[in-house]
C-alpha positions, -999 to +999 in steps of 0.1 A: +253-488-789+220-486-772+215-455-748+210-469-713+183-447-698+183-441-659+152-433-643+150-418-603+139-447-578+106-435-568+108-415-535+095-436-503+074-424-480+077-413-440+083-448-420+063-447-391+097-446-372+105-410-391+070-395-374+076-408-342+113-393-347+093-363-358+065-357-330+098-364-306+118-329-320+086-313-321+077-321-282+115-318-273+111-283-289+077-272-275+091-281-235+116-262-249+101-228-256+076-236-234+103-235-207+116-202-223+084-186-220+078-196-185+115-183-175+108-152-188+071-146-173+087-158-140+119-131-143+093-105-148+067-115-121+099-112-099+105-078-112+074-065-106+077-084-070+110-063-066+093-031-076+063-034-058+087-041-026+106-013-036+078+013-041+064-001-004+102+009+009+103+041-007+066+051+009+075+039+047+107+061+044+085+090+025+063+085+059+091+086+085+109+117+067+075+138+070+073+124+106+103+138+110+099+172+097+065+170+119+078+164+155+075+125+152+037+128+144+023+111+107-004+127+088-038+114+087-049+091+060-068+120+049-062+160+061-070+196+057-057+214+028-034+243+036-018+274+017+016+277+015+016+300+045+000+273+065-034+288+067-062+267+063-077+268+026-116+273+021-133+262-011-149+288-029-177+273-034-186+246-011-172+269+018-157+241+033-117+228+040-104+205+008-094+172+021-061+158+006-052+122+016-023+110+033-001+109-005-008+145-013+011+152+025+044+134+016+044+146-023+080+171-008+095+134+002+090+111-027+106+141-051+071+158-061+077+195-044+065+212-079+031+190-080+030+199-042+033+237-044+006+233-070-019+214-046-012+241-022-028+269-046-055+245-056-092+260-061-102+229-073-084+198-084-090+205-119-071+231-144-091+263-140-082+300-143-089+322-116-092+359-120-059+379-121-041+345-126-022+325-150-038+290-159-031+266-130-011+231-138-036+200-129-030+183-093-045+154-113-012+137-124-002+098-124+024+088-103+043+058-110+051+048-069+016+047-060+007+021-082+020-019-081+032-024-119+016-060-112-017-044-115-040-042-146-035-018-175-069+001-165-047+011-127-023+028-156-036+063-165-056+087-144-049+093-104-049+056-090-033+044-057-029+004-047-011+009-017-031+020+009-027+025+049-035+012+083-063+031+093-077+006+118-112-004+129-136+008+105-146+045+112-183+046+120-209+077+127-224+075+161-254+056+168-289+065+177-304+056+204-338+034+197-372+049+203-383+031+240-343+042+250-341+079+238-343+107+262-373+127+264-345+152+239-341+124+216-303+121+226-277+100+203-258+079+216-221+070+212-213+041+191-175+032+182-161+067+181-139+073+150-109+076+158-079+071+188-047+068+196-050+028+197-071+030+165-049+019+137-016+040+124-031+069+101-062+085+113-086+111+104-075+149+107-099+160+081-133+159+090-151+171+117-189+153+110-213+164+135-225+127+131-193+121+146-185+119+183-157+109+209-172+103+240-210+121+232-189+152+220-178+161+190-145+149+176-113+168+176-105+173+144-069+166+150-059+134+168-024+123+155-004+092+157+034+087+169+057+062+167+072+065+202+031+055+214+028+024+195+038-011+213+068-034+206+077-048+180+071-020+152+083-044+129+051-065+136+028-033+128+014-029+091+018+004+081+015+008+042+003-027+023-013-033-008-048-030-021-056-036-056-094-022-053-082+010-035-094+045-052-076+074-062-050+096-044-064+129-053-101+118-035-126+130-064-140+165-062-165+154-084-186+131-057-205+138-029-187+157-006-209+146+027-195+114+026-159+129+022-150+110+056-164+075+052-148+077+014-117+083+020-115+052+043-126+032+014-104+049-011-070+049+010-071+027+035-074-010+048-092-017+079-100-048+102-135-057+114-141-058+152-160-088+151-128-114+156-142-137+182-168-168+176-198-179+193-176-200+209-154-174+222-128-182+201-106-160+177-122-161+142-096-176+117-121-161+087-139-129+091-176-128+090-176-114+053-154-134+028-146-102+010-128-093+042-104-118+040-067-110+025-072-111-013-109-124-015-130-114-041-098-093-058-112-066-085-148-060-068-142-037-049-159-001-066-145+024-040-172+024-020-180-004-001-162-009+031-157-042+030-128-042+002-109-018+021-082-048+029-050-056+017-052-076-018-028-080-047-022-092-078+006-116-065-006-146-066-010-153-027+010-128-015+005-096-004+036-070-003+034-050+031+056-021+051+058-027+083+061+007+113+096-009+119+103+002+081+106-040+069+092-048+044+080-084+031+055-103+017+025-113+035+006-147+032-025-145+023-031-178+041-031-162+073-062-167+104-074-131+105-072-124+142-033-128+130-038-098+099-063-079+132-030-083+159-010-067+127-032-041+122-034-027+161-011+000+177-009-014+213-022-048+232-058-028+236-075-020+205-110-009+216-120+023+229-123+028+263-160+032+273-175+018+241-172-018+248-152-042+262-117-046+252-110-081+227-087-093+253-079-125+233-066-108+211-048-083+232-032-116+245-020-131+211+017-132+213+027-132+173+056-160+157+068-161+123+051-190+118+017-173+125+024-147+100+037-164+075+020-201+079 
Protein backbone atom coordinates (compact mmCIF):
# COMPACT_ATOMS: atom_id res chain seq x y z
CA UNK A 1 0.00 0.00 0.00
CA UNK A 2 1.26 3.40 -0.59
CA UNK A 3 2.37 5.43 2.61
CA UNK A 4 0.10 8.47 2.96
CA UNK A 5 2.45 11.24 4.06
CA UNK A 6 0.91 14.11 6.36
CA UNK A 7 2.43 17.36 6.27
CA UNK A 8 1.65 20.36 9.18
CA UNK A 9 -0.93 23.05 7.70
CA UNK A 10 1.28 25.95 7.48
CA UNK A 11 0.94 28.16 10.61
CA UNK A 12 -1.28 31.48 10.04
CA UNK A 13 -0.34 34.52 10.99
CA UNK A 14 -1.70 37.24 13.89
CA UNK A 15 -5.34 38.47 12.48
CA UNK A 16 -5.57 41.97 12.98
CA UNK A 17 -8.30 41.12 15.61
CA UNK A 18 -5.53 38.97 17.73
CA UNK A 19 -3.31 42.51 17.95
CA UNK A 20 -6.02 44.54 18.84
CA UNK A 21 -6.91 41.64 21.50
CA UNK A 22 -3.25 42.02 22.21
CA UNK A 23 -2.64 45.92 22.70
CA UNK A 24 -6.08 45.54 24.88
CA UNK A 25 -4.25 42.93 27.69
CA UNK A 26 -1.30 44.97 27.38
CA UNK A 27 -3.14 48.48 28.21
CA UNK A 28 -5.61 46.57 30.62
CA UNK A 29 -2.27 45.49 32.25
CA UNK A 30 -0.30 48.83 32.16
CA UNK A 31 -3.59 50.81 34.03
CA UNK A 32 -3.08 48.02 35.97
CA UNK A 33 0.38 48.35 37.48
CA UNK A 34 0.25 51.77 36.77
CA UNK A 35 -2.61 51.92 39.39
CA UNK A 36 -0.32 49.72 41.74
CA UNK A 37 2.41 52.03 41.50
CA UNK A 38 0.40 55.03 42.10
CA UNK A 39 -1.32 53.29 45.31
CA UNK A 40 1.80 52.57 46.70
CA UNK A 41 3.57 56.17 46.10
CA UNK A 42 0.28 57.58 47.53
CA UNK A 43 0.45 55.07 50.89
CA UNK A 44 3.89 56.36 51.36
CA UNK A 45 3.36 60.13 50.69
CA UNK A 46 0.66 59.62 53.46
CA UNK A 47 3.24 58.10 55.67
CA UNK A 48 5.58 60.56 55.45
CA UNK A 49 2.39 63.15 55.86
CA UNK A 50 1.73 61.10 59.15
CA UNK A 51 5.31 61.32 60.26
CA UNK A 52 5.98 64.70 59.46
CA UNK A 53 2.63 65.49 61.61
CA UNK A 54 3.86 63.39 64.16
CA UNK A 55 7.44 64.73 64.51
CA UNK A 56 5.55 68.46 64.59
CA UNK A 57 3.45 66.86 67.75
CA UNK A 58 6.26 65.46 69.33
CA UNK A 59 8.28 69.03 69.18
CA UNK A 60 5.16 71.29 70.49
CA UNK A 61 4.90 68.88 73.51
CA UNK A 62 8.95 68.81 73.70
CA UNK A 63 8.31 72.82 73.90
CA UNK A 64 5.53 72.80 76.53
CA UNK A 65 7.43 70.21 78.88
CA UNK A 66 10.62 72.57 78.94
CA UNK A 67 8.07 75.43 79.48
CA UNK A 68 7.10 73.62 82.18
CA UNK A 69 10.26 72.84 83.83
CA UNK A 70 10.96 76.79 83.15
CA UNK A 71 8.10 78.55 84.99
CA UNK A 72 5.79 78.74 81.83
CA UNK A 73 8.57 80.69 79.90
CA UNK A 74 10.00 78.97 76.26
CA UNK A 75 13.52 79.28 75.28
CA UNK A 76 14.64 81.59 72.60
CA UNK A 77 15.02 80.39 69.17
CA UNK A 78 18.50 80.77 69.87
CA UNK A 79 20.27 81.10 73.68
CA UNK A 80 23.37 81.16 75.75
CA UNK A 81 25.18 78.08 76.39
CA UNK A 82 25.46 76.99 80.06
CA UNK A 83 27.49 74.38 82.20
CA UNK A 84 25.85 71.92 83.92
CA UNK A 85 26.04 74.01 87.03
CA UNK A 86 24.15 76.75 85.20
CA UNK A 87 26.97 79.04 84.82
CA UNK A 88 27.35 80.80 81.76
CA UNK A 89 30.07 79.05 79.31
CA UNK A 90 32.84 81.24 77.63
CA UNK A 91 34.66 80.14 74.54
CA UNK A 92 38.15 79.80 74.88
CA UNK A 93 38.98 81.37 72.12
CA UNK A 94 36.58 83.81 70.86
CA UNK A 95 35.91 84.87 74.57
CA UNK A 96 32.51 85.13 73.94
CA UNK A 97 28.98 83.00 75.13
CA UNK A 98 28.31 79.80 72.53
CA UNK A 99 24.80 80.26 71.18
CA UNK A 100 22.71 77.00 70.98
CA UNK A 101 19.38 77.23 69.19
CA UNK A 102 16.11 76.67 70.48
CA UNK A 103 16.62 72.35 69.67
CA UNK A 104 19.81 72.04 71.64
CA UNK A 105 17.37 73.50 74.86
CA UNK A 106 14.73 70.74 74.59
CA UNK A 107 17.40 67.75 73.69
CA UNK A 108 16.29 66.37 77.96
CA UNK A 109 12.50 66.25 76.29
CA UNK A 110 12.66 64.61 73.07
CA UNK A 111 14.92 61.58 74.91
CA UNK A 112 18.53 63.15 74.03
CA UNK A 113 19.84 63.80 77.86
CA UNK A 114 23.32 62.03 76.93
CA UNK A 115 23.86 64.33 73.63
CA UNK A 116 22.61 67.14 76.06
CA UNK A 117 25.05 66.59 78.92
CA UNK A 118 27.62 66.50 76.07
CA UNK A 119 26.56 70.07 74.66
CA UNK A 120 26.86 71.25 78.15
CA UNK A 121 30.83 70.45 78.28
CA UNK A 122 31.24 71.64 74.78
CA UNK A 123 34.50 73.66 73.92
CA UNK A 124 33.64 73.56 70.60
CA UNK A 125 31.10 71.69 68.63
CA UNK A 126 33.58 69.50 67.12
CA UNK A 127 35.43 66.28 68.77
CA UNK A 128 38.52 67.81 70.47
CA UNK A 129 40.57 66.76 73.48
CA UNK A 130 41.16 69.16 76.09
CA UNK A 131 43.97 68.92 78.47
CA UNK A 132 43.48 66.52 81.47
CA UNK A 133 40.47 65.14 79.55
CA UNK A 134 39.18 62.07 77.80
CA UNK A 135 38.22 62.71 74.00
CA UNK A 136 34.84 64.46 73.94
CA UNK A 137 31.75 62.70 71.92
CA UNK A 138 30.61 65.11 68.87
CA UNK A 139 27.48 67.47 69.60
CA UNK A 140 27.35 67.18 65.80
CA UNK A 141 24.84 64.13 65.55
CA UNK A 142 21.69 63.65 63.16
CA UNK A 143 18.54 63.48 64.62
CA UNK A 144 15.82 61.84 62.92
CA UNK A 145 12.68 64.35 64.57
CA UNK A 146 14.16 67.40 63.20
CA UNK A 147 14.05 66.48 59.82
CA UNK A 148 10.52 65.81 57.47
CA UNK A 149 11.34 62.27 55.97
CA UNK A 150 9.48 63.99 52.78
CA UNK A 151 12.60 66.00 52.29
CA UNK A 152 15.49 65.20 49.87
CA UNK A 153 18.27 62.61 50.49
CA UNK A 154 20.91 65.61 50.81
CA UNK A 155 18.52 66.87 54.37
CA UNK A 156 19.74 63.03 55.37
CA UNK A 157 23.20 63.10 57.02
CA UNK A 158 24.96 65.91 58.83
CA UNK A 159 23.03 68.36 61.53
CA UNK A 160 19.90 69.50 59.38
CA UNK A 161 16.59 70.96 60.81
CA UNK A 162 13.23 71.58 58.57
CA UNK A 163 11.05 72.56 61.16
CA UNK A 164 11.68 75.73 62.29
CA UNK A 165 9.90 78.43 64.73
CA UNK A 166 7.87 81.52 64.96
CA UNK A 167 10.24 84.12 65.60
CA UNK A 168 8.08 86.96 64.24
CA UNK A 169 8.91 90.12 62.34
CA UNK A 170 12.28 89.98 61.01
CA UNK A 171 14.96 90.98 63.54
CA UNK A 172 16.75 94.13 62.32
CA UNK A 173 19.97 96.23 63.68
CA UNK A 174 19.06 99.70 64.50
CA UNK A 175 19.10 102.35 62.01
CA UNK A 176 21.24 105.34 61.45
CA UNK A 177 20.31 108.39 61.35
CA UNK A 178 21.00 110.27 57.79
CA UNK A 179 23.67 112.93 57.63
CA UNK A 180 21.30 116.47 57.47
CA UNK A 181 19.35 114.46 60.64
CA UNK A 182 22.30 113.28 62.90
CA UNK A 183 23.04 115.09 66.04
CA UNK A 184 26.05 117.17 66.19
CA UNK A 185 27.36 113.35 68.22
CA UNK A 186 26.27 111.44 65.20
CA UNK A 187 23.50 109.67 67.23
CA UNK A 188 21.68 106.32 65.90
CA UNK A 189 18.59 106.10 65.84
CA UNK A 190 16.09 103.32 66.63
CA UNK A 191 14.73 101.37 63.87
CA UNK A 192 12.43 98.18 64.57
CA UNK A 193 14.00 97.01 67.79
CA UNK A 194 14.58 93.25 67.78
CA UNK A 195 12.74 91.75 69.87
CA UNK A 196 9.23 92.02 72.33
CA UNK A 197 6.82 90.45 73.92
CA UNK A 198 4.25 90.86 70.90
CA UNK A 199 7.14 89.95 68.50
CA UNK A 200 6.53 86.41 67.47
CA UNK A 201 6.66 83.13 69.96
CA UNK A 202 10.56 82.35 70.29
CA UNK A 203 12.84 85.21 70.61
CA UNK A 204 16.33 86.04 70.97
CA UNK A 205 18.11 85.39 74.38
CA UNK A 206 21.44 85.05 72.88
CA UNK A 207 22.84 88.03 71.65
CA UNK A 208 23.47 91.15 72.98
CA UNK A 209 24.68 93.28 69.49
CA UNK A 210 25.59 96.76 70.39
CA UNK A 211 24.00 97.37 66.88
CA UNK A 212 21.03 96.39 68.65
CA UNK A 213 18.72 98.58 70.64
CA UNK A 214 15.14 98.64 72.45
CA UNK A 215 14.13 102.00 72.73
CA UNK A 216 17.88 103.79 71.92
CA UNK A 217 19.36 101.41 74.65
CA UNK A 218 20.76 98.38 74.38
CA UNK A 219 18.80 95.25 74.46
CA UNK A 220 18.26 92.95 77.37
CA UNK A 221 19.60 89.99 76.54
CA UNK A 222 16.86 88.03 78.06
CA UNK A 223 13.20 88.87 76.98
CA UNK A 224 11.15 85.59 77.24
CA UNK A 225 7.85 84.55 75.88
CA UNK A 226 4.74 82.87 77.92
CA UNK A 227 1.89 81.28 77.09
CA UNK A 228 -0.38 82.85 79.60
CA UNK A 229 0.70 86.55 77.49
CA UNK A 230 -0.31 85.49 74.13
CA UNK A 231 -4.07 86.34 72.92
CA UNK A 232 -6.99 83.83 72.32
CA UNK A 233 -7.22 81.39 70.40
CA UNK A 234 -3.65 79.64 70.88
CA UNK A 235 -4.81 77.19 68.59
CA UNK A 236 -4.76 79.97 65.90
CA UNK A 237 -0.89 80.84 66.78
CA UNK A 238 1.99 79.00 64.63
CA UNK A 239 4.41 77.79 66.84
CA UNK A 240 6.66 75.14 65.10
CA UNK A 241 5.93 74.69 61.02
CA UNK A 242 7.99 73.54 58.39
CA UNK A 243 10.79 74.90 56.35
CA UNK A 244 12.50 72.90 53.89
CA UNK A 245 15.45 75.60 53.26
CA UNK A 246 16.05 75.97 56.98
CA UNK A 247 19.91 75.38 58.26
CA UNK A 248 21.29 73.32 60.78
CA UNK A 249 20.39 72.82 64.48
CA UNK A 250 23.84 72.91 65.87
CA UNK A 251 24.39 76.83 64.18
CA UNK A 252 27.92 76.28 62.50
CA UNK A 253 30.98 77.20 64.55
CA UNK A 254 32.71 77.38 61.56
CA UNK A 255 31.09 80.85 60.09
CA UNK A 256 31.31 84.24 61.07
CA UNK A 257 30.44 84.56 64.45
CA UNK A 258 29.39 88.51 64.16
CA UNK A 259 26.42 87.68 62.36
CA UNK A 260 25.64 84.93 64.97
CA UNK A 261 22.25 86.86 65.55
CA UNK A 262 20.88 87.62 62.14
CA UNK A 263 21.98 83.78 61.25
CA UNK A 264 20.27 82.15 63.41
CA UNK A 265 16.99 83.79 62.36
CA UNK A 266 17.67 82.49 58.92
CA UNK A 267 18.78 79.09 60.04
CA UNK A 268 15.79 78.38 62.66
CA UNK A 269 13.17 80.30 62.12
CA UNK A 270 10.29 81.61 59.90
CA UNK A 271 9.38 85.19 59.97
CA UNK A 272 6.66 87.56 58.40
CA UNK A 273 7.45 90.90 56.67
CA UNK A 274 5.86 94.07 58.05
CA UNK A 275 4.96 95.42 54.94
CA UNK A 276 1.19 93.77 54.72
CA UNK A 277 -0.81 96.68 53.58
CA UNK A 278 -1.09 98.10 49.77
CA UNK A 279 -0.96 101.41 48.31
CA UNK A 280 -4.35 101.25 48.61
CA UNK A 281 -4.52 100.63 52.20
CA UNK A 282 -5.48 97.37 51.82
CA UNK A 283 -4.12 94.01 53.35
CA UNK A 284 -1.58 92.44 50.83
CA UNK A 285 -2.89 88.99 49.80
CA UNK A 286 1.02 88.40 48.28
CA UNK A 287 3.98 89.72 49.96
CA UNK A 288 6.20 92.18 48.28
CA UNK A 289 8.88 89.38 47.63
CA UNK A 290 7.53 86.17 45.91
CA UNK A 291 10.13 84.13 47.83
CA UNK A 292 8.05 85.19 50.87
CA UNK A 293 5.14 83.54 50.09
CA UNK A 294 4.29 79.99 51.68
CA UNK A 295 6.37 77.47 49.55
CA UNK A 296 7.64 79.90 46.76
CA UNK A 297 10.79 79.31 45.31
CA UNK A 298 11.27 75.83 47.53
CA UNK A 299 15.06 74.64 47.58
CA UNK A 300 16.70 78.33 47.12
CA UNK A 301 17.06 79.21 50.04
CA UNK A 302 21.16 78.91 51.09
CA UNK A 303 20.80 79.84 54.90
CA UNK A 304 21.43 83.14 54.55
CA UNK A 305 19.07 85.23 53.00
CA UNK A 306 16.14 86.35 55.04
CA UNK A 307 13.70 86.05 52.69
CA UNK A 308 13.44 82.05 52.69
CA UNK A 309 13.07 82.08 56.34
CA UNK A 310 9.13 81.03 55.80
CA UNK A 311 7.38 77.98 56.13
CA UNK A 312 7.77 75.60 52.89
CA UNK A 313 7.55 71.86 52.36
CA UNK A 314 7.89 69.22 50.26
CA UNK A 315 4.11 68.44 50.37
CA UNK A 316 2.78 69.30 47.57
CA UNK A 317 0.69 72.44 48.75
CA UNK A 318 0.66 71.85 52.13
CA UNK A 319 2.51 72.88 54.72
CA UNK A 320 2.49 70.78 58.19
CA UNK A 321 2.26 73.36 61.17
CA UNK A 322 2.03 73.13 65.33
CA UNK A 323 -0.03 75.47 66.49
CA UNK A 324 0.60 77.25 70.63
CA UNK A 325 -2.74 75.42 71.37
CA UNK A 326 -0.58 72.15 70.67
CA UNK A 327 -2.94 71.19 67.13
CA UNK A 328 -1.51 70.30 64.68
CA UNK A 329 -2.65 70.34 60.81
CA UNK A 330 -1.80 71.07 57.58
CA UNK A 331 -1.58 74.53 56.28
CA UNK A 332 -2.68 75.63 52.67
CA UNK A 333 -0.30 77.11 50.88
CA UNK A 334 -3.04 79.01 49.12
CA UNK A 335 -3.56 81.27 51.79
CA UNK A 336 -3.59 85.69 51.42
CA UNK A 337 -0.54 86.39 53.56
CA UNK A 338 -2.01 88.96 55.98
CA UNK A 339 -3.85 85.46 56.87
CA UNK A 340 -0.15 83.40 57.46
CA UNK A 341 0.98 87.44 59.27
CA UNK A 342 -2.48 87.18 61.76
CA UNK A 343 -0.95 83.43 62.34
CA UNK A 344 2.22 84.43 63.07
CA UNK A 345 1.43 87.41 65.85
CA UNK A 346 1.17 86.84 69.72
CA UNK A 347 -1.62 89.45 70.41
CA UNK A 348 -4.07 91.93 68.22
CA UNK A 349 -0.88 94.57 68.24
CA UNK A 350 2.10 93.31 66.48
CA UNK A 351 4.32 96.44 66.25
CA UNK A 352 6.36 97.92 68.73
CA UNK A 353 5.28 100.63 70.58
CA UNK A 354 7.08 103.89 69.62
CA UNK A 355 8.64 102.64 66.38
CA UNK A 356 5.71 103.11 64.16
CA UNK A 357 2.30 102.84 64.00
CA UNK A 358 0.57 99.75 64.84
CA UNK A 359 -1.00 97.58 61.37
CA UNK A 360 -4.33 98.01 62.83
CA UNK A 361 -5.97 96.13 59.87
CA UNK A 362 -4.56 93.58 60.72
CA UNK A 363 -4.88 93.80 64.40
CA UNK A 364 -8.60 93.82 63.31
CA UNK A 365 -8.66 90.56 61.15
CA UNK A 366 -10.99 88.16 62.91
CA UNK A 367 -9.61 84.60 61.42
CA UNK A 368 -12.39 81.59 59.97
CA UNK A 369 -11.48 78.26 58.91
CA UNK A 370 -12.23 79.21 55.73
CA UNK A 371 -9.45 81.98 55.72
CA UNK A 372 -6.96 79.48 56.73
CA UNK A 373 -7.63 76.86 54.92
CA UNK A 374 -9.28 78.45 51.60
Amino acid sequence: MARTSFRPAARRGFSRLDLFVVIAIGIVGSAFLLSMLGGVQSARTNSFQNTCRNNLSNLAKSLFSYANRNGGRLPGYINTLNRKDGSLYIDPESGKATPVSWTVEILTDIDRQSLYEQWQKVRTPVDVRQPDESPTTSTKLYIDMLVCPNDPATQKSGTPISYVVNTGLTDAPISKASPDSAGPDGAEVPGIPRDWQANGVFLDRYTDDPRVTTDAKRRPPKIVTRFDRMRRPKDKIIMVTENVDAGDYTLDADRDSADDWRRAEVNLGATWSADIVGPDGQLRKRPLSPALHLNERTGEGDGQDIRFARPSSRHPGLINVAYVGQNVQSLRDTIDYYVYAKLMTTDDNPMHPGTRDPIEKLGAASLTDADINP
